[in-house]
C-alpha positions as a Markdown table, in Angstrom:
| # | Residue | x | y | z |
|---|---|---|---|---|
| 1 | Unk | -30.9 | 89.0 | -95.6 |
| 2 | Unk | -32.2 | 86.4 | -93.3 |
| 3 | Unk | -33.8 | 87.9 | -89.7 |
| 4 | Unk | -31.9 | 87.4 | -86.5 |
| 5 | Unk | -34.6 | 88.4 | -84.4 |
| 6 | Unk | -38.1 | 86.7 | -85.1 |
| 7 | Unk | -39.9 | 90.1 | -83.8 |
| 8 | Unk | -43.7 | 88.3 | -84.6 |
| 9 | Unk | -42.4 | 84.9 | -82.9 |
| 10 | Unk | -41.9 | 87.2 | -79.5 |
| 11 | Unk | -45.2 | 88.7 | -79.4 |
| 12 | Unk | -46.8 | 85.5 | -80.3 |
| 13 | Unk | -48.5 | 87.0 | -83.4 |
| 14 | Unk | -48.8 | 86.6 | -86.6 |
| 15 | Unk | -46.5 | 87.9 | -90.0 |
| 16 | Unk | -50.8 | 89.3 | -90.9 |
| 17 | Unk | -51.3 | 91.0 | -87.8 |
| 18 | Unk | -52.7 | 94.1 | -87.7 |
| 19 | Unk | -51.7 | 97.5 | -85.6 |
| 20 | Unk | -54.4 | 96.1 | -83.3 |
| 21 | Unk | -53.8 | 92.5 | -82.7 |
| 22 | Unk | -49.8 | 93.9 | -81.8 |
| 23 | Unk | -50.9 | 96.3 | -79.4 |
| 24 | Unk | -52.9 | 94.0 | -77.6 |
| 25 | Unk | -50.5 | 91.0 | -77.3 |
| 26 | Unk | -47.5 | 93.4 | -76.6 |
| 27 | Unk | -50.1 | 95.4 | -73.5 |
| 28 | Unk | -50.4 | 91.5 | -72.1 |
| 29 | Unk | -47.2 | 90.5 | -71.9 |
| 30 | Unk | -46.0 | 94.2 | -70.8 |
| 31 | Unk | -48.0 | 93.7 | -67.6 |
| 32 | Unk | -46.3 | 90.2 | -67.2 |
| 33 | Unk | -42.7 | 90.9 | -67.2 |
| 34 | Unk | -42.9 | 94.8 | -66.0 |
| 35 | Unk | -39.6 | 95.4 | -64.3 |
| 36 | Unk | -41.9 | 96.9 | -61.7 |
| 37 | Unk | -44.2 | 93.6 | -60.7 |
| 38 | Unk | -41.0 | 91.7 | -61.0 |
| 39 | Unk | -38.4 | 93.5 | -58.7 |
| 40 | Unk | -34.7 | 92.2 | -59.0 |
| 41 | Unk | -35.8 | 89.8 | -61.4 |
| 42 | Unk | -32.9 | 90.2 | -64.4 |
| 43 | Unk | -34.5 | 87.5 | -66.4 |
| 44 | Unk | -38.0 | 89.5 | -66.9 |
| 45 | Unk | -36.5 | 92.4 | -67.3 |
| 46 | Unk | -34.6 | 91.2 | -70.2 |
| 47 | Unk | -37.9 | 89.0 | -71.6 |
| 48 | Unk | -39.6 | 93.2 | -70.7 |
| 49 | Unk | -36.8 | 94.9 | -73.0 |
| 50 | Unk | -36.9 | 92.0 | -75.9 |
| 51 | Unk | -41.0 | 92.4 | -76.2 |
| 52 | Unk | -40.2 | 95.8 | -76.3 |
| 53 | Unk | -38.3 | 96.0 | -78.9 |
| 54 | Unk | -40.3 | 94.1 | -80.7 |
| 55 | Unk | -43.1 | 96.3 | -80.4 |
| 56 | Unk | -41.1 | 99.2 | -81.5 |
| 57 | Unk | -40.2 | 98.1 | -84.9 |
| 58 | Unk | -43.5 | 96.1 | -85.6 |
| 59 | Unk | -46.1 | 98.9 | -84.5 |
| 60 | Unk | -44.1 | 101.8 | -86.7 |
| 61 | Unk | -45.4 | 101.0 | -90.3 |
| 62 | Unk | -42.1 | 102.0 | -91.7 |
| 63 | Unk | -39.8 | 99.9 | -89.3 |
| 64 | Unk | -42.0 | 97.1 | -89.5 |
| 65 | Unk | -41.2 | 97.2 | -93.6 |
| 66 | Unk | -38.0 | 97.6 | -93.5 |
| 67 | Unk | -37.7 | 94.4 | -91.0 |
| 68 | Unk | -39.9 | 92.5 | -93.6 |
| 69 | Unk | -37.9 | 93.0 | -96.5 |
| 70 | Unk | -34.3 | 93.2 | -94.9 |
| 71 | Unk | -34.8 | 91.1 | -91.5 |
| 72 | Unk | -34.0 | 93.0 | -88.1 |
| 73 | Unk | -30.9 | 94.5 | -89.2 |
| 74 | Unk | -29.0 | 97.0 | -86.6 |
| 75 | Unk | -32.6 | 97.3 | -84.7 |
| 76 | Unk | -31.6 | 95.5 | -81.9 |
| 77 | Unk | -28.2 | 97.9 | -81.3 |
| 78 | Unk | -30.0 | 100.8 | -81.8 |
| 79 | Unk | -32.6 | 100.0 | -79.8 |
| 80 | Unk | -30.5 | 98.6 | -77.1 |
| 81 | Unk | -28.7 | 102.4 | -77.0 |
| 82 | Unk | -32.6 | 103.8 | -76.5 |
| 83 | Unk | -33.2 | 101.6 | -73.8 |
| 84 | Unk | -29.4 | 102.6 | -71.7 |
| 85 | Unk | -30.8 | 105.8 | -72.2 |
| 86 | Unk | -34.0 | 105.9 | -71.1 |
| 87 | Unk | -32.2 | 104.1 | -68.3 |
| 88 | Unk | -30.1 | 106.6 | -66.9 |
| 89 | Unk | -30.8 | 108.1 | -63.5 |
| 90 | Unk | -31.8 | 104.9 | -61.7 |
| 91 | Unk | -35.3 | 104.9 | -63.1 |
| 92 | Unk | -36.4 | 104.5 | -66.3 |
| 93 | Unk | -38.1 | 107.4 | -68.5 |
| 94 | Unk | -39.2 | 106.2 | -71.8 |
| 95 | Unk | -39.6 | 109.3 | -73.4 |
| 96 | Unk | -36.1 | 109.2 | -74.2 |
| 97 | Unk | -36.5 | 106.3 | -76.3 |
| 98 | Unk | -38.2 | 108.8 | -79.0 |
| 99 | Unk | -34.9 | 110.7 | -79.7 |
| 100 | Unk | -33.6 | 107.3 | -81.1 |
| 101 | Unk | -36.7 | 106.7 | -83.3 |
| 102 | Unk | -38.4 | 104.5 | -80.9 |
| 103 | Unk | -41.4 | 105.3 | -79.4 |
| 104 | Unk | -43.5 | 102.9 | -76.7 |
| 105 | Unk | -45.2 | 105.9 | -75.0 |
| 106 | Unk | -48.2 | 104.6 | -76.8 |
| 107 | Unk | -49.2 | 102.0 | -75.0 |
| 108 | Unk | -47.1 | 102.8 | -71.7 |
| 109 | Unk | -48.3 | 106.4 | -71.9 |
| 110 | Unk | -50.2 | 105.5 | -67.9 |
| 111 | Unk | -47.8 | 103.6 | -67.1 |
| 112 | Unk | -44.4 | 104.8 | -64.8 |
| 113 | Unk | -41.9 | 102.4 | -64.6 |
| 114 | Unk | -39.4 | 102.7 | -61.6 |
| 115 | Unk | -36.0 | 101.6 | -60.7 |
| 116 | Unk | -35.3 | 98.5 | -62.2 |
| 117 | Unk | -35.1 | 96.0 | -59.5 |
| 118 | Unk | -35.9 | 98.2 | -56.8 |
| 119 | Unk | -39.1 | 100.8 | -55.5 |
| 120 | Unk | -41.4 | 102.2 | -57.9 |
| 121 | Unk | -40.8 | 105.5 | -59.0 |
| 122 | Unk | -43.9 | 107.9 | -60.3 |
| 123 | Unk | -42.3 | 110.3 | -63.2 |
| 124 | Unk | -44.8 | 112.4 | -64.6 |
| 125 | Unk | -45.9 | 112.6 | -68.5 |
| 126 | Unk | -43.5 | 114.6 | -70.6 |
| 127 | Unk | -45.9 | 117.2 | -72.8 |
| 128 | Unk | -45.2 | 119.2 | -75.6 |
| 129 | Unk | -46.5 | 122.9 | -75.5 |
| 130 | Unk | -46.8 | 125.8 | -78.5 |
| 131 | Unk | -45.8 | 129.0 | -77.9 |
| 132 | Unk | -46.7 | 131.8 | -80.1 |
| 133 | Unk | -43.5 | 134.0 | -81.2 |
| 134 | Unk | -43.4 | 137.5 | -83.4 |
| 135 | Unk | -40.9 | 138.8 | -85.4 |
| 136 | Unk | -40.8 | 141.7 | -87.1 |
| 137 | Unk | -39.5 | 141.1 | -91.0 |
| 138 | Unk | -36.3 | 141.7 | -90.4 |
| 139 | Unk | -35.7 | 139.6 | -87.6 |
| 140 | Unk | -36.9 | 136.9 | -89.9 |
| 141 | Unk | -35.3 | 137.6 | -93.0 |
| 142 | Unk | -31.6 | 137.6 | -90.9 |
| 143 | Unk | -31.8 | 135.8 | -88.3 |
| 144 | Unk | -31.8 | 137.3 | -84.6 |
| 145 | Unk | -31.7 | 136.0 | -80.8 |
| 146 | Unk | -34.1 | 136.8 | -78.8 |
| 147 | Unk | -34.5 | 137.1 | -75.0 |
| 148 | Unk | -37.6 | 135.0 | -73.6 |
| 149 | Unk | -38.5 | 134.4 | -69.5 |
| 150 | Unk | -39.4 | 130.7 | -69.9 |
| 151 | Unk | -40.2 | 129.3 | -66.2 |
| 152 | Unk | -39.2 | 132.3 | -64.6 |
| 153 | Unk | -35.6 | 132.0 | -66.3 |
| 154 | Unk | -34.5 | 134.3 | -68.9 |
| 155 | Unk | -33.2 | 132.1 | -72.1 |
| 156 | Unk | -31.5 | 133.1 | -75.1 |
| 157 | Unk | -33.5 | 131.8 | -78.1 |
| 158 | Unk | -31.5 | 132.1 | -81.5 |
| 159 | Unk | -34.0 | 132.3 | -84.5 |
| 160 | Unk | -32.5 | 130.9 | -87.7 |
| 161 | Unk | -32.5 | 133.4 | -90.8 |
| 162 | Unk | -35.7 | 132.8 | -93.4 |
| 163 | Unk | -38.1 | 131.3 | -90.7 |
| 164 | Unk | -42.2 | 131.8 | -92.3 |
| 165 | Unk | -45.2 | 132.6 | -90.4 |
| 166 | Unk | -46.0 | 129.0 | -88.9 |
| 167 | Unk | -42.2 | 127.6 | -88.7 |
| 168 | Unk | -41.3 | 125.7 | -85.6 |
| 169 | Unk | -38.4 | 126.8 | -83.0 |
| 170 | Unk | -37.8 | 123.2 | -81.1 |
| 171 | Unk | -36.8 | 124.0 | -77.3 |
| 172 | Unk | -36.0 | 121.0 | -76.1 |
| 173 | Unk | -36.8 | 119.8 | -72.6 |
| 174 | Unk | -38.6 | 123.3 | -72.2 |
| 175 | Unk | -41.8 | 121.8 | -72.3 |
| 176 | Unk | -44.0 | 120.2 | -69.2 |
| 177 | Unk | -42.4 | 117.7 | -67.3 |
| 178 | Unk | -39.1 | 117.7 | -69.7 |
| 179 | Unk | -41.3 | 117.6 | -73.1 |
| 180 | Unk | -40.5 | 120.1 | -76.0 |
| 181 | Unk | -41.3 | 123.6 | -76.1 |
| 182 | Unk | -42.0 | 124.6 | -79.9 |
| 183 | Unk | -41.8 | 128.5 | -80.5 |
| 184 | Unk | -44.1 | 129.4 | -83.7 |
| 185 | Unk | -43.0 | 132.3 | -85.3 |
| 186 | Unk | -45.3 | 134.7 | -86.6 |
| 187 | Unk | -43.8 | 137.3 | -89.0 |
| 188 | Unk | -45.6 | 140.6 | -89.1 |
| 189 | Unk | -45.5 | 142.5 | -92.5 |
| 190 | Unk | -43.2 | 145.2 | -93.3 |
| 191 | Unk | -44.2 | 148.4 | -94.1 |
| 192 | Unk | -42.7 | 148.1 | -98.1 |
| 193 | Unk | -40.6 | 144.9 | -98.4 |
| 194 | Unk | -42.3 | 141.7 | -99.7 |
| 195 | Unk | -40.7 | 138.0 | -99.6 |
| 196 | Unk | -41.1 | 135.9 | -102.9 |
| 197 | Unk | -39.4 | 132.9 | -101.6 |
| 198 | Unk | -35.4 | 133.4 | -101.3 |
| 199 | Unk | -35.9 | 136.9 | -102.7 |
| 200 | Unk | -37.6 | 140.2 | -101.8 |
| 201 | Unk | -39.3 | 142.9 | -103.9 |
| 202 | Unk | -40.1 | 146.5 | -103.5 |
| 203 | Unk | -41.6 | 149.3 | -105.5 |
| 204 | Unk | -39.0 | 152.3 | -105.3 |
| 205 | Unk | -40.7 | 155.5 | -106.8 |
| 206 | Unk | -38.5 | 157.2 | -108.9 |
| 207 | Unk | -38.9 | 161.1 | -110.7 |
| 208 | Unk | -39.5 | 161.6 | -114.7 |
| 209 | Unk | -36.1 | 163.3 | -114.0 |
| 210 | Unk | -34.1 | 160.2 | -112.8 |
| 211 | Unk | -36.2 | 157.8 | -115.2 |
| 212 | Unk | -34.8 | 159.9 | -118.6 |
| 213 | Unk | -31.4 | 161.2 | -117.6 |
| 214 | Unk | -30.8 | 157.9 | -115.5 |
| 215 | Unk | -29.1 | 158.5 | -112.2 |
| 216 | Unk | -27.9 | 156.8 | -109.1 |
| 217 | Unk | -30.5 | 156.4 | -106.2 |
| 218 | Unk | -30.4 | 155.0 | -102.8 |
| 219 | Unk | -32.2 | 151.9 | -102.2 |
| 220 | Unk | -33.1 | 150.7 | -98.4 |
| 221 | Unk | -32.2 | 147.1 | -97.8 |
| 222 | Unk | -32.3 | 144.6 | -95.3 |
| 223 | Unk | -29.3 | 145.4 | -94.0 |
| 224 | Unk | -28.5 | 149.1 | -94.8 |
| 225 | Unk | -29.4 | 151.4 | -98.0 |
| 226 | Unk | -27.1 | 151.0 | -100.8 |
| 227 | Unk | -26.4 | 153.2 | -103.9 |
| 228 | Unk | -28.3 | 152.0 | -106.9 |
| 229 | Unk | -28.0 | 152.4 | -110.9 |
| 230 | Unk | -31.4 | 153.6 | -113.0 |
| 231 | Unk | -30.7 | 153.3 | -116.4 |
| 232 | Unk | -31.6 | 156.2 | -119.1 |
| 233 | Unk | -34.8 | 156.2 | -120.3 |
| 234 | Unk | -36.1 | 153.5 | -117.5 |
| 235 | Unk | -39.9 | 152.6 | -117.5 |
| 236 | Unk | -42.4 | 151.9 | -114.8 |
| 237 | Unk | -42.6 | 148.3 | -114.2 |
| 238 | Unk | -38.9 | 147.6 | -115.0 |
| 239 | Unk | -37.1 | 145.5 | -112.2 |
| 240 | Unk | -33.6 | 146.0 | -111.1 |
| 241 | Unk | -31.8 | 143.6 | -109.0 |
| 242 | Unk | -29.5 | 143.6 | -106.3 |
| 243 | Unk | -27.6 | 140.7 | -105.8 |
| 244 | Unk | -27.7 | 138.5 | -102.4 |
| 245 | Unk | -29.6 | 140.9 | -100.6 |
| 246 | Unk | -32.1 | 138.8 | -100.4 |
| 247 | Unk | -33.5 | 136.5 | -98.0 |
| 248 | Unk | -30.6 | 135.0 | -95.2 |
| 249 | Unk | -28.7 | 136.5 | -98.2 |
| 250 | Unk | -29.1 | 133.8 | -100.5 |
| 251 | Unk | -31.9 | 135.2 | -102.3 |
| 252 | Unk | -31.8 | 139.2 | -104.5 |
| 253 | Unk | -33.7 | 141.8 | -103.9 |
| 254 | Unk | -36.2 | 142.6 | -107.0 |
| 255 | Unk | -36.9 | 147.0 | -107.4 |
| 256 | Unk | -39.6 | 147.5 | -109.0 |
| 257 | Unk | -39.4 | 151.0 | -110.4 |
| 258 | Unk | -42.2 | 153.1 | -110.2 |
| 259 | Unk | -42.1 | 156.8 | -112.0 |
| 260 | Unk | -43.9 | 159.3 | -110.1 |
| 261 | Unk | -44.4 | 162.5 | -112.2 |
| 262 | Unk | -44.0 | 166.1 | -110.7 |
| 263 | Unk | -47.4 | 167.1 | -108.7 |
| 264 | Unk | -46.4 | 170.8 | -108.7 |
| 265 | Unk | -45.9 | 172.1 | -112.2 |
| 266 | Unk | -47.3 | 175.3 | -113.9 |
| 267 | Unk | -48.8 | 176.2 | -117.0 |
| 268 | Unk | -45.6 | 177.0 | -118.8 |
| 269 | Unk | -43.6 | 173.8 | -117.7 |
| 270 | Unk | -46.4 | 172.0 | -118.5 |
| 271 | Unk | -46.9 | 173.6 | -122.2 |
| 272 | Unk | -43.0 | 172.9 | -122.6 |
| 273 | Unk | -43.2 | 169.5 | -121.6 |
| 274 | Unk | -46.0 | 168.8 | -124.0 |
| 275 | Unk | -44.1 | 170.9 | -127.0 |
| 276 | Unk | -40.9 | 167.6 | -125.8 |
| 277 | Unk | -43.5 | 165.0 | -125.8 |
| 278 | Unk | -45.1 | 166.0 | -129.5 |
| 279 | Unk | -41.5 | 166.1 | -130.8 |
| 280 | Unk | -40.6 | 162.6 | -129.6 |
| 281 | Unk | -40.6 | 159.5 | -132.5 |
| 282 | Unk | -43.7 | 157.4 | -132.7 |
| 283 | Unk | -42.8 | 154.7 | -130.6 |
| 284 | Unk | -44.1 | 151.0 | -130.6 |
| 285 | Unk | -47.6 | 150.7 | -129.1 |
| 286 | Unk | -47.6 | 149.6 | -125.7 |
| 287 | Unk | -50.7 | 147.8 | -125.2 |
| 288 | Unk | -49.8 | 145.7 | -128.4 |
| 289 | Unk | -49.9 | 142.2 | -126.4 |
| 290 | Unk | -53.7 | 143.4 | -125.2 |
| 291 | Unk | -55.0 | 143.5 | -128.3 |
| 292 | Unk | -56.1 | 147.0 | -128.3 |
């Protein structure tokens, strides 16, 4: 597809230039046609807006292939609905231009543009700031909103279900001066459930009783205890699983059984229950895979 927009031939560089050589012909004509040094002069602000958008695509590595192999494309539109917004208002902020993939903050950064065509106006530098945010483990596992005073206002924060220690909550125009405000969460450990990606294990202790007869025990989950079925003769080790009662419920929730045998037993019960274990068949040795 041949180019409609000859994005070097406006910056007066070369198809070879580097990041370098675009920034600095793109800084000397930005100071020449700035809508600011030339007020109610349509014609440099038009000459302004096509160096900038030349800049735009040529100084983002990934743009400025795209317009190599396939020419300029829809640039110019999408570029042209950046600009109207960063318009609005009267002035002109140009951090808007990033929620439409363009970004000339670099190199404008120290600059405030004005009214168009009128007095200059000083806007002050949009910054992003982190905010550290704890959840306990269920909170993140589910989901939850939380209440936080941001700027003295109280704000409703919803927290999607599966976040991690270290994900991002973007709060947008929460920031300073209208940037972002990104919540990360830190997810403090529960006290017997562990996360294994979409799923979650625990160790249920179980008695000799219930691991031989086999029985029906209750099993806390995320979101309530629910009744659950140990087969006869059940070892140590064994995991159960309990469908979609996982993580944001698309993950299971993996029991490791754990027998526990009686603490509290006299001489007699524990004669008898040596006199059941002698009688038992020879069974197939256990530590077989270990070699020994």
């Amino acid at each position: 597809m041949a180019s409609k927009k000859d994005y070097y031939e406006v910056l007066g560089v070369s198809k070879s230039a580097d990041l370098n050589e675009i920034k600095k012909a793109y800084k000397k004509l930005a100071r020449q046609y700035h809508p600011d040094l030339n007020p109610n002069n349509a014609e440099a602000e038009k000459r302004f807006k096509e160096i900038s958008e030349a800049y735009a695509v040529l100084s983002d590595s990934e743009k400025r292939s795209k317009y190599d192999r396939f020419g300029s494309g829809s640039f110019g539109d999408d570029f042209s609905q950046a600009w109207a917004n960063a318009r609005q208002g009267g002035g002109f902020n140009y951090q808007k231009m990033n929620d439409f993939g363009f970004n000339i903050e670099d190199v404008l950064g120290d600059i405030f543009m004005g009214a168009f065509g009128g007095a200059r106006k000083s806007h002050p530098r949009a910054r992003d700031l982190e905010s550290e945010i704890s959840l306990n483990f269920k909170e993140a596992m589910l989901g939850v909103t939380k209440s936080l005073s941001i700027d003295g206002k109280i704000l409703d924060v919803k927290i999607p279900a599966g976040v991690e220690t270290g994900s991002k909550i973007r709060l947008a125009g929460k920031g300073q001066n209208g940037g972002n405000l990104f919540l990360v969460c830190k997810v403090l450990p529960h006290s017997f459930f562990r996360r294994q990606g979409n799923n979650i294990e625990l160790d249920l202790p179980i008695t000799l009783r219930e691991a031989v007869l086999g029985t029906s025990v209750p099993v806390p989950t995320l979101d309530g205890t629910v009744d659950l079925k140990v087969p006869k003769m059940a070892s140590s080790g064994q995991k159960l699983k309990l469908k979609s009662k996982g993580v944001a419920k698309k993950g299971d929730l993996i029991v490791n059984l754990q027998i526990q045998l009686p603490k509290r037993l006299d001489d007699k019960s524990i004669e008898r229950l040596g006199e059941l274990v002698e009688s038992m068949p020879e069974t197939e040795n256990p530590r077989e895979k270990m070699g020994v």
